[in-house]
Residue, then its C-alpha position, 0 to 999 in steps of 0.5 A: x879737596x879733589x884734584x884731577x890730572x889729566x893726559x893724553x893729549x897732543x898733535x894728530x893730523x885730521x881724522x885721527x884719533x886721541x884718547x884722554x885720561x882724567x884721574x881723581x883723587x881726594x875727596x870725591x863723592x859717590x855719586x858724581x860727574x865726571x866730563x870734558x869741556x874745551x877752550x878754543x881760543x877767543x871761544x868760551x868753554x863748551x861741554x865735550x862730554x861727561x859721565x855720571x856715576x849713575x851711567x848717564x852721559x850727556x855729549x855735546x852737539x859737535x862731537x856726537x858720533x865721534x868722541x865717547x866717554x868712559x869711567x873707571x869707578x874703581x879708578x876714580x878715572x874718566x877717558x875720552x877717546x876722540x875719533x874723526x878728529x877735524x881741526x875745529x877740536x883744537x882747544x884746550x881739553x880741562x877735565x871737570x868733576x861736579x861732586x853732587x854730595x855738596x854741587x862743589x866742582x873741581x877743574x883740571x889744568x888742562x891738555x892741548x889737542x891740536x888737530x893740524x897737517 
């Protein structure tokens, strides 16, 4: 099993900036995803951003130029830093773990983002 806690989340007003932290622990492949995805209420989830342990990442279109995405292999950590923030970004942000060894993934619980004055 893989468990994932995530932090960072919170309230900042528009075009702030937030930074949110994802730890893996337990039985994580080599070679994996790791990424964000978000709910915003009566919408589906959508890709934010991940990270592949080969260094590719794959962002979604919204928030192109304004989120990036890093890993701490050693950590067995993935981080999102969330710039420009707009109020559209409040959802609730899940952290996502995809081990490529048997294509078995793992969800975090999940962090609000509120972006409101």
């Amino acid at each position: 099993q893989v468990q994932l806690v995530e932090s960072g989340g919170g309230l900042v007003q528009p075009g702030g900036s937030l930074r949110l932290s994802c730890a893996a622990s337990g039985s994580i492949a080599s070679r994996n995803a790791m990424g964000w995805y978000r709910q915003a209420p009566g919408k589906e989830r959508e890709l934010v951003a991940r990270s592949i342990s080969d260094g590719i990442t794959n962002f979604g279109d919204s928030v192109k130029g304004r989120f990036t995405i890093s890993r701490n292999n050693a950590k067995n950590t993935v981080y999102l830093q969330m710039n420009s923030l707009k109020p559209e970004d409040t959802a609730v942000y899940y952290c996502n773990l995809v081990r490529y060894s048997d294509n078995v993934g793992f969800w975090g619980r999940g962090t609000q983002v509120t972006v409101s004055s």
